[in-house]
Structures are given as C-alpha cells and as structure tokens.
C-alpha positions, 0 to 999 in steps of 0.5 A: 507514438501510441496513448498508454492504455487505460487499465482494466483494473480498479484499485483495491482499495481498504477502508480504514477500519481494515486498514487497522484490522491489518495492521493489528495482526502484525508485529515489531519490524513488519508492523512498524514498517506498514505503519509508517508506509501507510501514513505517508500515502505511499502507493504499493509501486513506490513501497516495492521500490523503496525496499529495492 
C-alpha cells in the first residue's frame, strides 16, 4: 500500500477584505449562496458536492 502524495500546490487563500470585495460584486441567489457557503467554512470540495 503506497502514502497519498503531498500536493504541490498551496491553498489560495482570500483575506477577508477580498472575501467581502467578492461578495459585494454579486447579487440575489449568487450572493446569498456565497454568503451562506462562506460563513459556514465549507472548503471548495464540500461546495462542489453540495450543489451535486
């Protein structure tokens, strides 16, 4: 059995100055959604399988 391998990449990570310059920028559904997404500290994997 072989160790997963660590990734190369860093997480991009957005201070919370951009986090609001985001979500500013959208509307209605999207914003509300991005809003609620964000607060609950949900990672991009577990956003992407809740809209599945």
């Amino acid at each position: 059995m072989q160790c997963a391998r660590q990734s190369k990449h860093l997480s991009t990570v957005l201070t919370p100055e951009e986090v609001q310059q985001v979500l500013k920028r959208l509307e209605g559904t999207h914003q509300l959604l991005a809003k609620l997404l964000y607060r609950a500290g949900l990672g991009v994997k577990e956003r992407v399988l809740t809209l599945l």
